[in-house]
Backbone as a ProteinNet text record, in pm:
[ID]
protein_1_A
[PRIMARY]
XXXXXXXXXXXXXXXXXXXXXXXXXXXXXXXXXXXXXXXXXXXXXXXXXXXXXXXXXXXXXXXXXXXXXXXXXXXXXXXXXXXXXXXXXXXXXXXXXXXXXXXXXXXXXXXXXXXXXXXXXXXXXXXXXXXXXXXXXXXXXXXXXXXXXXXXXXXXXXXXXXXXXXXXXXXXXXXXXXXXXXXXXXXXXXXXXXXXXXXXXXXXXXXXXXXXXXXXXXXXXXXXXXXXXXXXXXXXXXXXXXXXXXXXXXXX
[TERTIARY]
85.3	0	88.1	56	130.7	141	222.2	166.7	114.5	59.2	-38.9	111.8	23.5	176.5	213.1	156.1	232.5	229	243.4	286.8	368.7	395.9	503.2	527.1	443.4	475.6	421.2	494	420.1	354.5	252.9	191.4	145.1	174.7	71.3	-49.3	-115.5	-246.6	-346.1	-261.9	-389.9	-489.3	-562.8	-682.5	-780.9	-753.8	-788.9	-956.2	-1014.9	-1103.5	-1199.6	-1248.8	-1286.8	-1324	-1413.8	-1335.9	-1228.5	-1161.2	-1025.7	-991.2	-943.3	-811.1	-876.1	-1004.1	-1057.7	-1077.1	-1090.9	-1109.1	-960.6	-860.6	-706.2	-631.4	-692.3	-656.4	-735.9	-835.3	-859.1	-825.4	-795.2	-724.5	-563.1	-517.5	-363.9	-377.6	-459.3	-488.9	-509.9	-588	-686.4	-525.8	-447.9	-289.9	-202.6	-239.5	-107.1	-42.1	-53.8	20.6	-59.9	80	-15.4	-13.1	-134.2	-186.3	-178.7	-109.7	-105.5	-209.5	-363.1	-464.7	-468	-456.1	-441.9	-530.4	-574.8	-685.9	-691.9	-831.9	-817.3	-892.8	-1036.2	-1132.3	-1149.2	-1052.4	-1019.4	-1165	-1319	-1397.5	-1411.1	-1380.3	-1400.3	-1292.4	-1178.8	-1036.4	-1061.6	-1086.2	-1108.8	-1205.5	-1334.5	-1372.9	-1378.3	-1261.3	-1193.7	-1074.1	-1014.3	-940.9	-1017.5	-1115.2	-1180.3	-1236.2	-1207	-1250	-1121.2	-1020	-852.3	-807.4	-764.1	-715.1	-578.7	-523.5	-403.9	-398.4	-429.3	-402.3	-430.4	-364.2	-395	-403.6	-471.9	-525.9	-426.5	-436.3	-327.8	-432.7	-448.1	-481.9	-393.5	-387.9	-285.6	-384.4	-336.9	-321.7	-221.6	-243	-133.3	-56	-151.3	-109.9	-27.9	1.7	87.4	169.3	312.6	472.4	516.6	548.6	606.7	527.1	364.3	345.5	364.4	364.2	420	505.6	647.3	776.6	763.8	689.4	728.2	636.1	505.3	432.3	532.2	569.6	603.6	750.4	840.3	999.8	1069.5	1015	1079.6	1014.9	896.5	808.2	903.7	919	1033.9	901	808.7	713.8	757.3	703.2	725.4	651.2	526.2	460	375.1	336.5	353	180.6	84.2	-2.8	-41.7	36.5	-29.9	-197.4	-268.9	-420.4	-454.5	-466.8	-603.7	-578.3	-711.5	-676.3	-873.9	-831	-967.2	-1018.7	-1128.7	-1191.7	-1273.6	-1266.3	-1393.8	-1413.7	-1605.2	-1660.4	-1610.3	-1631.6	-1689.1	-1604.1	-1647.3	-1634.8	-1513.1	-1499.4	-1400.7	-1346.5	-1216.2	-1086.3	-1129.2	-1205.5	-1228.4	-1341.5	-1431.1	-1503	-1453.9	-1338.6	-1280.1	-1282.4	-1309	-1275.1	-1148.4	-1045.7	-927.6	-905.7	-982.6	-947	-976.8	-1050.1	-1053.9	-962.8	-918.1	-773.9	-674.3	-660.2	-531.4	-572.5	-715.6	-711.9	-694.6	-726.6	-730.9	-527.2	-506.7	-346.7	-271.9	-306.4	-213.9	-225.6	-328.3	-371	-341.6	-388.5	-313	-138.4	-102.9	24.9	86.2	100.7	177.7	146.4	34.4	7	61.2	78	154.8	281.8	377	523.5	515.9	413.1	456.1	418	385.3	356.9	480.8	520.5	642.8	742.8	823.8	947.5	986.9	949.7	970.9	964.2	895.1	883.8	988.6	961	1128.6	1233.9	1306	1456.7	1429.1	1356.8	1386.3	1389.5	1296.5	1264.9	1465.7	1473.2	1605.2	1715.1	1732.9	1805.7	1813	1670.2	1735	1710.3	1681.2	1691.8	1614.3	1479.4	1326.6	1225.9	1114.2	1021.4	938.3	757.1	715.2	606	604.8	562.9	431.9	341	207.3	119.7	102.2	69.1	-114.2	-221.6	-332.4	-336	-340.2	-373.4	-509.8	-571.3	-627.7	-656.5	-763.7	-780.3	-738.8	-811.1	-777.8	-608.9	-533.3	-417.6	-344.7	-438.3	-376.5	-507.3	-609	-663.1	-812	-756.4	-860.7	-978.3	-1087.7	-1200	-1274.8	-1358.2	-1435.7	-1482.1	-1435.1	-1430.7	-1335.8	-1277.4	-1190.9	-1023.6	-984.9	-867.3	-757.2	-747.9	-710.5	-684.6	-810.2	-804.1	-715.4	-763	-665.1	-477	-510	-372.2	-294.6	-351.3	-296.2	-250.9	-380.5	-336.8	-265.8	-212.3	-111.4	28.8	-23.1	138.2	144	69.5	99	191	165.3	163.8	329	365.9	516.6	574.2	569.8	582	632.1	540.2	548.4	665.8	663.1	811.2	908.8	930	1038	1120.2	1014.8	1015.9	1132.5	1073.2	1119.4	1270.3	1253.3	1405.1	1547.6	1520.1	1547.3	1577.4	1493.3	1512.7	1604.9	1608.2	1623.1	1764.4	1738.8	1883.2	1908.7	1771.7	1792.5	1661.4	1648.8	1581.7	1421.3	1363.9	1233.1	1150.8	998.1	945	828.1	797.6	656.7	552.9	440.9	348.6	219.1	203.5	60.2	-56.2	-161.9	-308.3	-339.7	-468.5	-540	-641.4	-789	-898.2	-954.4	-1114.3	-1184.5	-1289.3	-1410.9	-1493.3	-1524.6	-1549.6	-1563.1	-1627.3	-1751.3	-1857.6	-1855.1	-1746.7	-1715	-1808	-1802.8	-1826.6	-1761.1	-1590.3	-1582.8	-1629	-1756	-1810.7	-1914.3	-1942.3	-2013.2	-1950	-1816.1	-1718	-1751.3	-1736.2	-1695.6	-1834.2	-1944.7	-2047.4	-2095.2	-2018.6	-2053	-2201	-2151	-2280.2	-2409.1	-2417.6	-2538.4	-2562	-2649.4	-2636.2	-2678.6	-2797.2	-2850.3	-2757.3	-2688	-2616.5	-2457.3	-2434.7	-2342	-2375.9	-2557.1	-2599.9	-2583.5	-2628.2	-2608.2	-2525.8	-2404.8	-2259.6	-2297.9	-2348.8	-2312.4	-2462.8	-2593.3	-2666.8	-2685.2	-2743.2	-2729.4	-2589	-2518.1	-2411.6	-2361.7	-2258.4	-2192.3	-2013.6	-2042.5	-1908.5	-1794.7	-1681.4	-1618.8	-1635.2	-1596.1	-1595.2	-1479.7	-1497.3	-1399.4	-1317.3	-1348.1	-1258.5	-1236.5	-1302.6	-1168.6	-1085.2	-1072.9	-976.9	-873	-914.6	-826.4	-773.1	-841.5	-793.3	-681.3	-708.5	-557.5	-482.9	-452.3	-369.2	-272.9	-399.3	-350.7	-273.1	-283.3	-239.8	-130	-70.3	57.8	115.4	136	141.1	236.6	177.3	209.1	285	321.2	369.7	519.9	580.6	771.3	868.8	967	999.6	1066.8	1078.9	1223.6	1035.1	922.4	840.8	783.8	795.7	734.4	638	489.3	364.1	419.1	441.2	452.1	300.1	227.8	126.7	-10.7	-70.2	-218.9	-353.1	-409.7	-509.2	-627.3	-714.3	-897.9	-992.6	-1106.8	-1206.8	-1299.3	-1420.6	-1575.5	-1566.3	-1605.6	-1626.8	-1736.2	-1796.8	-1901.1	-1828.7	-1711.4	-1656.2	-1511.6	-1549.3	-1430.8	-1321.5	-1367.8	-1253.7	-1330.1	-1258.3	-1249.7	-1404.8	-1463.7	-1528.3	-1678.9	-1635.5	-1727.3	-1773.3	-1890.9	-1940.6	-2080.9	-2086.1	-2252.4	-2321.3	-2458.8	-2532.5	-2671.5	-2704.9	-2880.7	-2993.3	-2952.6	-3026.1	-2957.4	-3002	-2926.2	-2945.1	-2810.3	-2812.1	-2973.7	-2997	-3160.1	-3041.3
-120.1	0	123.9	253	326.7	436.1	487	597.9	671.5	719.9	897.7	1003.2	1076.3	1205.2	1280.7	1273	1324.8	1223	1079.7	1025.6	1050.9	1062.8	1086	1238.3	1299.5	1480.2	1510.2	1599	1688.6	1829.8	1848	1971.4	2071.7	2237.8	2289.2	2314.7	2351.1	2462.9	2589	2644.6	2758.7	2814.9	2883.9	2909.4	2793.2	2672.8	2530.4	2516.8	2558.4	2521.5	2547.9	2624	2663.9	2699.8	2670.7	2724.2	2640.9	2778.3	2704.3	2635.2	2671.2	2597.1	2468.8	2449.8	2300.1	2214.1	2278.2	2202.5	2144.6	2259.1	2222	2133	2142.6	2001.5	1854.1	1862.8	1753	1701.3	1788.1	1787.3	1710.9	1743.4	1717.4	1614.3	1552.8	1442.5	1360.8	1405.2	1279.4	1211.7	1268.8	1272.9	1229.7	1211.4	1140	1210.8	1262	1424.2	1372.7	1410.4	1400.9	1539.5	1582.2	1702.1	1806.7	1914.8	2005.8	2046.7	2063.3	2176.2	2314.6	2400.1	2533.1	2600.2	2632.3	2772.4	2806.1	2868.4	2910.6	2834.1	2805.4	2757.6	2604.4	2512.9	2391.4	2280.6	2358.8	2251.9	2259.3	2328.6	2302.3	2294.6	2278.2	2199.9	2040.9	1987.7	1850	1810.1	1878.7	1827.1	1828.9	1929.2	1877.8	1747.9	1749.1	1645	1559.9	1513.6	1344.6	1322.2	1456.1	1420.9	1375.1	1369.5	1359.3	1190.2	1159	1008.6	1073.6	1127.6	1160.5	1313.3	1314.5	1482.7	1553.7	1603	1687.5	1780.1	1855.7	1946.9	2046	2189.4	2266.8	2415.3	2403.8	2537.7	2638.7	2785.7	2849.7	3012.8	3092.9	3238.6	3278.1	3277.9	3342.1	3484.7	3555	3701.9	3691.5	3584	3536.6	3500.8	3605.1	3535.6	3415.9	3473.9	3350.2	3240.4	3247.7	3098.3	3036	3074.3	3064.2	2945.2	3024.6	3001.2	2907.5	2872.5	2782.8	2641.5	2701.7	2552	2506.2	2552.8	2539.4	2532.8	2575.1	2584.8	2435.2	2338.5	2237.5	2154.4	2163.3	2078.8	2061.9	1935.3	1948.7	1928.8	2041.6	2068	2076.6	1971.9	1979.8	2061.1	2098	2193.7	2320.4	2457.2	2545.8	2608.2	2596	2629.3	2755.3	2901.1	3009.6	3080.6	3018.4	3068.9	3135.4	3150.1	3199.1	3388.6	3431.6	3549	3557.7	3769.2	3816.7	3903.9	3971.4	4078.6	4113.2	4276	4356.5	4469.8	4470.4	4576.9	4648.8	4746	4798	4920.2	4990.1	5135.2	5166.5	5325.3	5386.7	5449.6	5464.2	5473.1	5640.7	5745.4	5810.4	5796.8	5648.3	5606.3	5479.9	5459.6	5333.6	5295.6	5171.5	5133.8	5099.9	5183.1	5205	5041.1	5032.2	4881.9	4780.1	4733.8	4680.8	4654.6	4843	4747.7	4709	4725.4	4635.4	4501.7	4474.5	4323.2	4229.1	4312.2	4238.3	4276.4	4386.1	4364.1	4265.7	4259.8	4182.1	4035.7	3986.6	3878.6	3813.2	3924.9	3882	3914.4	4021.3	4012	3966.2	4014.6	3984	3805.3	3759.8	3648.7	3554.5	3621.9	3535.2	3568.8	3610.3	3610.2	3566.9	3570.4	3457.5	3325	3306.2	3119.7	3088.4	3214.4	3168.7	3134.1	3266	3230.3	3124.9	3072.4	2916.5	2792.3	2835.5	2706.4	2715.5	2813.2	2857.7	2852	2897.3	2840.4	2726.5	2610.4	2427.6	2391.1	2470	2444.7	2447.6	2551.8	2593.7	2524.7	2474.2	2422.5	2282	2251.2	2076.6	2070.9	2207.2	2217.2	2174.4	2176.3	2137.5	2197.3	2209.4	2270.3	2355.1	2347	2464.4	2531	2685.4	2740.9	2842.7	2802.2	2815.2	2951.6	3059	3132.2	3186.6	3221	3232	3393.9	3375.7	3576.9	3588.9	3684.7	3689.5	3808	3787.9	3890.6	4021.1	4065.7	4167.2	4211	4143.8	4154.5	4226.9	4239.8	4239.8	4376	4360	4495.5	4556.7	4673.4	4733.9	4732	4742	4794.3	4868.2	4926.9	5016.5	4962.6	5026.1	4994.4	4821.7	4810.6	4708	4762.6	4903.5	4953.2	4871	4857.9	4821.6	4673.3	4612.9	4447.8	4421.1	4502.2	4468.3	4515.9	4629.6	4649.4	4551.8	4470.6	4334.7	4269.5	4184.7	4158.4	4159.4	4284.6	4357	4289.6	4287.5	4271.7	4112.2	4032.6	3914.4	3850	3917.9	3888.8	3947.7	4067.5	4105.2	3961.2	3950.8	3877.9	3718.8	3710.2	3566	3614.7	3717.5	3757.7	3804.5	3781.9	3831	3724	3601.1	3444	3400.3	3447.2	3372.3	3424.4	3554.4	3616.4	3589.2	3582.7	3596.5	3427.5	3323.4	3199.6	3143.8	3200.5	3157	3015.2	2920.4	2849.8	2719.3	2786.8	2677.8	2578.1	2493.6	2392.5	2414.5	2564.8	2569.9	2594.7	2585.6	2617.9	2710.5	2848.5	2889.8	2892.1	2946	2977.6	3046.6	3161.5	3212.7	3199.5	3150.1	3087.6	3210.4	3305.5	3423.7	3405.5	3371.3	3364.6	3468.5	3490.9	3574.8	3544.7	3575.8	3525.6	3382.9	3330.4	3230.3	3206	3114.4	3092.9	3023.3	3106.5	3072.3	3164	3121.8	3243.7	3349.7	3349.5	3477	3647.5	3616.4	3723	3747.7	3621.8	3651.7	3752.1	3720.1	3789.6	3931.1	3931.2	4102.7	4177.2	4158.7	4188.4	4169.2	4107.8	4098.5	4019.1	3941.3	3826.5	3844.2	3941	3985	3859.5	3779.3	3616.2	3710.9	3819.4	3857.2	3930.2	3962.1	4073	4006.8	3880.7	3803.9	3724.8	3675.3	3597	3685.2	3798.3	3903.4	3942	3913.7	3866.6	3784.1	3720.7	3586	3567.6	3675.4	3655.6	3655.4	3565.2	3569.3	3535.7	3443.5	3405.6	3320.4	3254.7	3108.4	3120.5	3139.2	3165.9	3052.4	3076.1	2922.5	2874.5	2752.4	2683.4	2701	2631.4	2576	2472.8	2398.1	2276	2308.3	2400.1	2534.1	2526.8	2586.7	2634.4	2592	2463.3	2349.8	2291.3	2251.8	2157.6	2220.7	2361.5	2454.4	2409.7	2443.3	2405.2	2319.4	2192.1	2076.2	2015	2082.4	2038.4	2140	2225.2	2319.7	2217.6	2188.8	2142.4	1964.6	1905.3	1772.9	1786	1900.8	1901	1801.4	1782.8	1741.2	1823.1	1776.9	1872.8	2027.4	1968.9	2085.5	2179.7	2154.9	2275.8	2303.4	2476.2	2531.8	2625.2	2593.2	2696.9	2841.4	2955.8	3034.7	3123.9	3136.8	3223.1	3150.1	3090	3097.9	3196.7	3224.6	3309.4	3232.8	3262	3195.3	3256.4	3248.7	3377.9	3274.8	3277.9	3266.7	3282.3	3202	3202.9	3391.5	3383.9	3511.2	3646.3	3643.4	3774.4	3770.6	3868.3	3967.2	4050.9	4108.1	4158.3	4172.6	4266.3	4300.6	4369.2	4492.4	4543.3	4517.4	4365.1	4374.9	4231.8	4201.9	4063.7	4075.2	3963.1	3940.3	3848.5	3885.2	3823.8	3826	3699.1	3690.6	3753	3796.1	3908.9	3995.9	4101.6	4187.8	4158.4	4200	4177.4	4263.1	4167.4	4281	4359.3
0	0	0	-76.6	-55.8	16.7	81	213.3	126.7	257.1	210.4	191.2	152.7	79.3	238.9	341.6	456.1	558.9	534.6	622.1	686	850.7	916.6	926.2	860	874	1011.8	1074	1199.5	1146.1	1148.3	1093.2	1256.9	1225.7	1353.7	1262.7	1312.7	1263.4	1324.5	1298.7	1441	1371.8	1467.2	1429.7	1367.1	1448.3	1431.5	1470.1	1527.4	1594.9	1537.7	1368.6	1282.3	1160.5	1100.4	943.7	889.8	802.7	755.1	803.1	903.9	1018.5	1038.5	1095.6	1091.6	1000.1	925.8	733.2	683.7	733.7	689.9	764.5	882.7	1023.2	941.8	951.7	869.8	744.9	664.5	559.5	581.5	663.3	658.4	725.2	842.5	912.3	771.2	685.8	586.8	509	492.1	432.2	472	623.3	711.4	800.6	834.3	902.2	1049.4	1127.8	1266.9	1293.7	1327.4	1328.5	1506.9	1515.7	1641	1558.7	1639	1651.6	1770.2	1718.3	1807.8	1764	1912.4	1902.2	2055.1	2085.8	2208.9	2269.1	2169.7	2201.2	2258.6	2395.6	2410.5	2370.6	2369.7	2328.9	2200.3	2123.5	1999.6	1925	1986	1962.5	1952.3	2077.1	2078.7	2000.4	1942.5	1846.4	1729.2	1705.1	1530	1525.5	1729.2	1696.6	1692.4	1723.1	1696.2	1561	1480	1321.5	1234.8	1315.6	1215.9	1315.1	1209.5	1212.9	1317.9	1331.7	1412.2	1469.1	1621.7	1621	1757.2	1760.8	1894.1	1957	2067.7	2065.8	2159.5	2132.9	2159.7	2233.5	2340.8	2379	2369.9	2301.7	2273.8	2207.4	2278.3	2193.1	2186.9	2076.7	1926	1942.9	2050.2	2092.2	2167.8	2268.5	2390.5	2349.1	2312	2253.7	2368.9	2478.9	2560.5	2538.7	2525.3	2519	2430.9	2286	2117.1	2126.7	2239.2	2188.3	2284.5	2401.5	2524.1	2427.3	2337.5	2325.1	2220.5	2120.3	1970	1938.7	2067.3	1981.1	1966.5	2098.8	2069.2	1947.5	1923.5	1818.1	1664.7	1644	1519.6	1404.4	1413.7	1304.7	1145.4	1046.5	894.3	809.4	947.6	791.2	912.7	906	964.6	903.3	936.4	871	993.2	938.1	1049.7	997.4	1026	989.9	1067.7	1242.7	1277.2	1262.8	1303.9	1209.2	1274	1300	1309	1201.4	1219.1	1155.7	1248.9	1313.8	1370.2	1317.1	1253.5	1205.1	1081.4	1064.4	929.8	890.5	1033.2	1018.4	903.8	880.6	766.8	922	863.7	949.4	1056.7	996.8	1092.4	1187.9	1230.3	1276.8	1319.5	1321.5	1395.1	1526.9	1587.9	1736.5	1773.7	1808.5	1803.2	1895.1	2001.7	2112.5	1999.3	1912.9	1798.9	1696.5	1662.7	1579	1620.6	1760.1	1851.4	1821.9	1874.9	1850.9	1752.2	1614.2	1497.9	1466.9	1477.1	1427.4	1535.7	1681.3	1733.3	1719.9	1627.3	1651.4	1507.1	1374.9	1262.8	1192.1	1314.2	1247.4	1344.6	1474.4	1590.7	1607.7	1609.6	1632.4	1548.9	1382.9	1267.3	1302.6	1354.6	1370.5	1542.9	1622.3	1762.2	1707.3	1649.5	1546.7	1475	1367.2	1301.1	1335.6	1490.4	1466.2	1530.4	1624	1686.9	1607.3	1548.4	1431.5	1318	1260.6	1129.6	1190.6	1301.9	1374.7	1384.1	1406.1	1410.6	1298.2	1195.5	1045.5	944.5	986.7	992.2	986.3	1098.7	1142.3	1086	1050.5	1009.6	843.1	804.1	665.3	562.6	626.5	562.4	653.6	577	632.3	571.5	609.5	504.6	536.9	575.4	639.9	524.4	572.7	444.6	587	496.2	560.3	554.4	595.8	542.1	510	380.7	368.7	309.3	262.7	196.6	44.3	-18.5	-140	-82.4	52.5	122.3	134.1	154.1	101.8	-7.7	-130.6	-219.7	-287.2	-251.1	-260.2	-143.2	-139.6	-73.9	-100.5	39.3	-29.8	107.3	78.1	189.7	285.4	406.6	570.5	591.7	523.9	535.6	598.4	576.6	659.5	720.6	854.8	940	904.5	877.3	838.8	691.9	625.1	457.7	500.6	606	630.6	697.8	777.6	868.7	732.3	677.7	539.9	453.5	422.4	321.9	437.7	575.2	605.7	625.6	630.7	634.9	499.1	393.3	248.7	282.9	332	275.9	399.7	497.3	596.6	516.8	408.3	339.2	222.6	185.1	126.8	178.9	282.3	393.7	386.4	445.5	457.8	340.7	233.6	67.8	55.9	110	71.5	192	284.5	435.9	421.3	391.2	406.1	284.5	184	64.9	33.4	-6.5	29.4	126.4	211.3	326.8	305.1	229.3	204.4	217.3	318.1	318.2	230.5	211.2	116.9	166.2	140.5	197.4	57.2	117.1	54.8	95.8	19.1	118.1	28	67.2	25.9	43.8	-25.6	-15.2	-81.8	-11.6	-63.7	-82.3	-157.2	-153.5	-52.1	-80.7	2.8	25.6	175.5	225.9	376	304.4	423.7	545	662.8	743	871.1	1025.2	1137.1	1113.1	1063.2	1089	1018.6	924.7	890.4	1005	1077.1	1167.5	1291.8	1343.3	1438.3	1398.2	1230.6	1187.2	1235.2	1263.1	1263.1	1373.3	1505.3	1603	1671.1	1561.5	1605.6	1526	1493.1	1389.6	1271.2	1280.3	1223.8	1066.7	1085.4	952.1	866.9	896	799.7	806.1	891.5	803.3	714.5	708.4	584.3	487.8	501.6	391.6	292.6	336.4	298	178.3	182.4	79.8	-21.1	22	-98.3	-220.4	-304.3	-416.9	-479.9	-442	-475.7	-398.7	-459.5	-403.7	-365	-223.2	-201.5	-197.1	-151.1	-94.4	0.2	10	173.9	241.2	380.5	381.7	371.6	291.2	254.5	100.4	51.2	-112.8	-33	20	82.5	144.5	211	269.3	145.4	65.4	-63.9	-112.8	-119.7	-196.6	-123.4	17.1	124.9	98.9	84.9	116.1	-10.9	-151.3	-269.7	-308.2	-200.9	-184.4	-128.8	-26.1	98	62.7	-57.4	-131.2	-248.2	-289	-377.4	-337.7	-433.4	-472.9	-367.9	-311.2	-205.7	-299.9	-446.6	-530.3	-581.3	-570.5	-610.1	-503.5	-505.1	-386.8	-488	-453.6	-498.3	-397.3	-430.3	-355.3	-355.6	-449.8	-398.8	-475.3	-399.9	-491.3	-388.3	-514.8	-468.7	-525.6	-464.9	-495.2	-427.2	-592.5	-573.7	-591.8	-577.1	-588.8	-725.5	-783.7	-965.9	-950.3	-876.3	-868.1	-831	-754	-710.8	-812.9	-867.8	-929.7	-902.8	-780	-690.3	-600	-484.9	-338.2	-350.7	-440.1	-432.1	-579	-654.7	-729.1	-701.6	-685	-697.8	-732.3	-844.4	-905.3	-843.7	-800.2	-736.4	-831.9	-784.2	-884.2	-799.3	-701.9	-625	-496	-487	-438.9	-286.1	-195.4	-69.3	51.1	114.6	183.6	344.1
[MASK]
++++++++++++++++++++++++++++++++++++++++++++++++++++++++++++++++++++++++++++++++++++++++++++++++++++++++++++++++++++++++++++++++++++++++++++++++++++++++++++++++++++++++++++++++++++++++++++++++++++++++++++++++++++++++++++++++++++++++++++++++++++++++++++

């Protein structure tokens, strides 16, 4: 029989307990990978681990460097999946909740470099390793009352070219995944629970899941060790960019 393509891999995954991150835990479990799940959330950790053939559960915020480097430096991790990642509200930058964009920058940028660097020095060091980052469309373009969040964004993306240039030589491979829209809670987070106007989000059109999304992941992730995918991006056959998407009826 022939192994799965990550037999024997150690994978982390944060922002596990959800969404992507749960779709991509199972994903790398379905592959062979024994799977670190991280999030904050410890009950809904353990129950993405009982959906993965191998895996285990990691209570951890991402904002907490000492705990980063105390859970993650010894872990001789093969594959680095930094996902979790917020969004709060709407507002345009002179109507901002200033305690808000602390939380979303410390959590998507600060939180993606307390994940990375413990893991890239072991990665390092034994001269393999591949550190897959979650960005998104937002990344790569703006759109109204998105600010603060596309700006996290924008820096996760140089962050993954920092990686490429900074690492270059030493056997690693990154890659950053950047979706468009995708029918996860966290449009619900951005909206603060408002269930109606995160359905709203997605009327009249067919967004991604999360297991698009995992599948990209997971088909970076398998490649040959000499090809590294460095950037794929994925849109909703329906959204065109950041600020245009066709719907067969308009949002209520």
């Amino acid at each position: 029989m022939t192994d799965l393509p990550l037999s024997g891999r150690l994978a982390l995954v944060t922002g596990a307990s959800a969404g992507i991150g749960a779709a991509a835990a199972r994903a790398f479990a379905g592959a062979g990978a024994h799977v670190v799940c991280s999030a904050r959330r410890t009950d809904r950790l353990e129950a993405v681990v009982c959906d993965c053939a191998s895996a285990e559960a990691l209570t951890l915020d991402v904002t907490d460097g000492d705990a980063c480097a105390a859970a993650l430096g010894e872990r001789p991790f093969d594959i680095v999946l930094a996902n979790a990642g917020i969004a709060l509200g709407t507002q345009g930058l002179a109507d901002g909740d200033v305690s808000a964009w602390g939380e979303v920058i410390d959590t998507n940028i600060k939180g993606v470099l307390n994940t990375l660097r413990p893991v890239l020095a072991g990665m390092r060091d034994r001269g393999s390793g591949h550190a897959i980052t979650l960005g998104s469309v937002a990344g790569r373009q703006v759109y109204p009352g998105g600010n603060v969040y596309c700006a996290t964004k924008f820096a996760v993306r140089a962050l993954y070219e920092a990686m490429r240039v900074e690492l270059a030589g030493s056997g690693l491979r990154f890659t950053t995944v950047d979706p468009g829209m995708v029918k996860t809670e966290f449009s619900l987070s951005r909206f603060a629970g408002d269930q109606e106007k995160a359905d709203a989000m997605y009327a009249g059109m067919t967004p991604l899941s999360s297991e698009d999304v995992a599948d990209a992941i997971l088909w970076a992730a398998t490649r040959p060790p000499h090809v590294d995918v460095g950037e794929i991006v994925l849109w909703p056959t329906d959204q065109a960019s950041t600020t245009l998407v066709h719907r067969s009826e308009p949002p209520v």
